[in-house]
C-alpha positions as CSV (number, residue, x, y, z in Angstrom):
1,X,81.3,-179.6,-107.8
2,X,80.7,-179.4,-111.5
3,X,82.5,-182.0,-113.4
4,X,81.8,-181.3,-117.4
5,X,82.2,-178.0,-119.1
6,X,78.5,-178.4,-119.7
7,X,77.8,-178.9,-115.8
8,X,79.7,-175.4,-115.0
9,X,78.0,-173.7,-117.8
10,X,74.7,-174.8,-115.8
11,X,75.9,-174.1,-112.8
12,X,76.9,-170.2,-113.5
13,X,73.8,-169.8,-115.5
14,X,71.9,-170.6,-112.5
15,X,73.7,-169.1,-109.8
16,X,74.1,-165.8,-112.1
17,X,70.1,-166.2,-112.4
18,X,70.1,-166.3,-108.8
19,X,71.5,-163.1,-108.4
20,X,70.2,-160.8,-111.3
21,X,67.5,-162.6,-112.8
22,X,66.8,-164.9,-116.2
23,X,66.1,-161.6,-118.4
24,X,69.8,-160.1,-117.8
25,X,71.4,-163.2,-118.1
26,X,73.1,-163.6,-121.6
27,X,75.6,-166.2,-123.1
28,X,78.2,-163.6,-123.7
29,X,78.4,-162.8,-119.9
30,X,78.2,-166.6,-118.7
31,X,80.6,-167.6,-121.1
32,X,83.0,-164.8,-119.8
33,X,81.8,-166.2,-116.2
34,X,82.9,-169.9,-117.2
35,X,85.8,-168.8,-119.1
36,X,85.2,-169.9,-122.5
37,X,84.2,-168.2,-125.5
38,X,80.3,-167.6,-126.4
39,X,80.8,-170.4,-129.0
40,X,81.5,-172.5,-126.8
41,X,78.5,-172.0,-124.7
42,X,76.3,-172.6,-127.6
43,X,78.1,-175.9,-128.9
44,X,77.8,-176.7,-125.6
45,X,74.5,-176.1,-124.6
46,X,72.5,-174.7,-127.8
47,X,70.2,-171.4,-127.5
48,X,68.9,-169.8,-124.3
49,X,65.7,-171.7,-124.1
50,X,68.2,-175.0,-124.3
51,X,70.0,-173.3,-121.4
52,X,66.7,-172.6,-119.4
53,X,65.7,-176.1,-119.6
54,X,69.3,-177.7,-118.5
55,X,68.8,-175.2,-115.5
56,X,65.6,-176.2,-114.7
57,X,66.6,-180.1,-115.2
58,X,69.6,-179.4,-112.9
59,X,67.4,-178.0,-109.9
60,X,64.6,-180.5,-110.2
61,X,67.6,-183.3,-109.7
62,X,68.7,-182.1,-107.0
63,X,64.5,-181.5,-105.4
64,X,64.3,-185.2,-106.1
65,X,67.6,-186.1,-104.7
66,X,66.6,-184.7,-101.8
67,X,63.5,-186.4,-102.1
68,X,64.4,-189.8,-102.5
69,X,67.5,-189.0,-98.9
70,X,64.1,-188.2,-96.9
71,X,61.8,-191.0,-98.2
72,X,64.4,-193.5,-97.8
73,X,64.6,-192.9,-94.4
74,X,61.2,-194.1,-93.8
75,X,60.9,-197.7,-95.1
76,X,57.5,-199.4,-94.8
77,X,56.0,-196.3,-93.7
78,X,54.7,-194.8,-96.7
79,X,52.6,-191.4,-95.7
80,X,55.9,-191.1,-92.9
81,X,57.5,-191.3,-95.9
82,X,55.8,-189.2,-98.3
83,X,55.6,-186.3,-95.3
84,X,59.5,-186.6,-95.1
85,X,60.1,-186.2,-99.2
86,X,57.2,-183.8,-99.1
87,X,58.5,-181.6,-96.7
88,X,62.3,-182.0,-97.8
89,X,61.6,-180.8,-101.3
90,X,59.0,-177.7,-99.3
91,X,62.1,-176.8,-97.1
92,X,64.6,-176.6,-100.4
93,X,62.7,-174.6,-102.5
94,X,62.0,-172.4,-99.2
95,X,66.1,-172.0,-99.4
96,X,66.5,-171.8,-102.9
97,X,68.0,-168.5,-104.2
98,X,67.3,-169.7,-108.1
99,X,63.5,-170.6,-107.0
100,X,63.0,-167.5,-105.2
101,X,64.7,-165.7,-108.0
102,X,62.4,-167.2,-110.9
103,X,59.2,-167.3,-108.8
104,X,59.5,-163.5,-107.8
105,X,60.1,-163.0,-111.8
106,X,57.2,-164.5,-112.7
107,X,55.0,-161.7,-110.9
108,X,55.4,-158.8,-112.7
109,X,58.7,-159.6,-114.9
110,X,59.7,-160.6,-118.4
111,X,60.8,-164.1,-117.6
112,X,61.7,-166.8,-120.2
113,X,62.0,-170.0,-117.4
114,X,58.8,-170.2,-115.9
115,X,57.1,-170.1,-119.5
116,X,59.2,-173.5,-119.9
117,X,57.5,-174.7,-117.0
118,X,54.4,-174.2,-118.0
119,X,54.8,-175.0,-121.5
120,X,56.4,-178.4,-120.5
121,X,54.9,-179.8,-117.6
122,X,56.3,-183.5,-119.0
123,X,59.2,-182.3,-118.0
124,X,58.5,-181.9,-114.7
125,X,55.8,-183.9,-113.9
126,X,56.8,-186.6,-115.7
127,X,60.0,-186.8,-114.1
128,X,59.1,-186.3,-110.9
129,X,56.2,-188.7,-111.0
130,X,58.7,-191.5,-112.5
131,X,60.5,-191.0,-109.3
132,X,57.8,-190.6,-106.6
133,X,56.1,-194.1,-108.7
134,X,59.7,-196.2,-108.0
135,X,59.7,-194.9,-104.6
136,X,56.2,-195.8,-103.7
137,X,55.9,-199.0,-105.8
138,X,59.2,-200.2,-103.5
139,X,57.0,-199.0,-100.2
140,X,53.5,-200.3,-100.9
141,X,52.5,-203.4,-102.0
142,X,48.7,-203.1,-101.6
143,X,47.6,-201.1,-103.7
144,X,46.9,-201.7,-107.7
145,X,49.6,-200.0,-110.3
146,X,46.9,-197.6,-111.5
147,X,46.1,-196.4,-107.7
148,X,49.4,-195.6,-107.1
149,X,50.1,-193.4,-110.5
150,X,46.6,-191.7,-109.5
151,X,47.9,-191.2,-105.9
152,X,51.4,-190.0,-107.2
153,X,49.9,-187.8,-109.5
154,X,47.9,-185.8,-107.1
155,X,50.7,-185.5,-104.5
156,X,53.6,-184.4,-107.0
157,X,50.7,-181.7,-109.0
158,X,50.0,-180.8,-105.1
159,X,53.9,-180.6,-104.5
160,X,54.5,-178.4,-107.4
161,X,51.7,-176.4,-107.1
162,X,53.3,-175.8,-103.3
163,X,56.7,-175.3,-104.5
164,X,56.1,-172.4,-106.7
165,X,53.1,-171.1,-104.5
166,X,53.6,-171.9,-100.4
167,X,50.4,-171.1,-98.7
168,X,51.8,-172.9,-95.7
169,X,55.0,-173.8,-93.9
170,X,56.4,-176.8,-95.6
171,X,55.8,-178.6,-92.0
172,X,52.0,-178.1,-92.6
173,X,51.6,-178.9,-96.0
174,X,53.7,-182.2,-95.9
175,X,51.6,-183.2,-92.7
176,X,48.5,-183.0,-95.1
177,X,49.7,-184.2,-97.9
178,X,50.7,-187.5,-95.7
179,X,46.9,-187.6,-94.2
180,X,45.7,-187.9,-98.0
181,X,48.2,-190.4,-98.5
182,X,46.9,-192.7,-95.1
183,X,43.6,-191.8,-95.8
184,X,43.8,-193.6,-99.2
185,X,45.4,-196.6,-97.9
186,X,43.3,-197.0,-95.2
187,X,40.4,-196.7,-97.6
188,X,41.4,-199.4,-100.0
189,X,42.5,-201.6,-96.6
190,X,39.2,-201.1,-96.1
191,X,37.6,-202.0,-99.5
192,X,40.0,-204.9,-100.0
C-alpha cells in the first residue's frame, strides 16, 4: 500500500499506464485519479519525463525485491542462486501488466518510457548491478572484485535484455544463465 502522496501518484500513474498506455496518460487525469489538483502532481513529482522515471524506478524495486527473496534462498550456492533471482525477475515481468503494457508500446507506438530506458541505462543497469554485486560478493568468496562486476555485468545486460525480449520461458533462460555462472567458477577453480 502506498504510503506518501508521491507513492500513490506513482502508483496510479503506473497502473493507469497499465491499462491505456504511457501516450494517453496525462497529469490532469492522474491527478483527478489521486485526488489532488494537477499542481500538485507536478510539485510532487515535476514533468512527465520525471514521472516516467519514478515509474520505472518503482517497478525495477520491486524486480530486485523479488530478486534478492529468491537469491536469498540459496546461500552458498551461487549459480542455484543466480537461477532462482534469474528466473524470479523472468516470471514477474512475464505477469507484469505495466511491462507488457510498455514493451507492446514500444513496437509500433509513440512511447515516452522505453526512450528513458534506453537513454538511461545507469539507471537500470547501475542499479541493478549494485544489487546483483552485494548479493554475489556475500555468496562467493573466490573470485577477484573485478571478476564478479564482469560476471554481474553480463548476467544483469543478459537479464534485461530477457526482460524486455523473452525468447524463452523464464525456466530455460535462468537454467542458462546459472550454467554461465558455474561454468565461470569452475573455470577460475580451475585456474586458481
Amino acid at each position: 500500500m502506498p504510503e506518501t502522496l508521491r507513492d500513490r501518484i506513482v502508483v496510479a500513474a503506473a497502473e493507469r499506464t497499465a491499462a491505456h498506455g504511457w501516450p494517453r496518460l496525462t497529469m490532469s487525469r492522474l491527478a483527478k485519479d489521486v485526488g489532488v489538483s494537477r499542481q500538485t502532481v507536478h510539485a510532487e513529482i515535476g514533468t512527465k519525463d520525471d514521472l516516467g522515471r519514478a515509474v520505472l524506478v518503482a517497478e525495477m524495486r520491486a524486480f530486485l525485491s523479488r530478486a534478492r527473496d529468491s537469491f536469498g534462498r540459496h546461500q552458498g550456492d551461487l549459480p542455484a542462486a543466480v537461477e532462482a533471482g534469474v528466473r524470479a525477475v523472468l516470471e514477474l515481468a512475464d505477469e507484469s501488466p505495466l511491462l507488457r503494457r510498455l514493451v507492446c508500446s514500444s513496437h509500433g507506438a509513440d512511447t515516452a518510457v522505453l526512450p528513458l530506458l534506453r537513454t538511461e541505462p545507469a539507471l537500470l543497469i547501475s542499479t541493478t548491478r549494485d544489487v546483483v554485486v552485494g548479493m554475489v560478493g556475500l555468496e562467493d568468496d573466490h573470485l577477484a572484485p573485478e571478476q564478479v562486476e564482469t560476471l554481474v555485468d553480463v548476467v544483469v545486460r543478459t537479464l534485461l535484455s530477457h526482460v524486455m525480449h523473452p525468447t524463452d520461458t523464464p525456466q530455460r533462460t535462468a537454467a542458462q544463465v546459472a550454467w554461465l555462472v558455474r561454468c565461470t567458477i569452475a573455470g577460475e577453480r580451475h585456474a586458481s
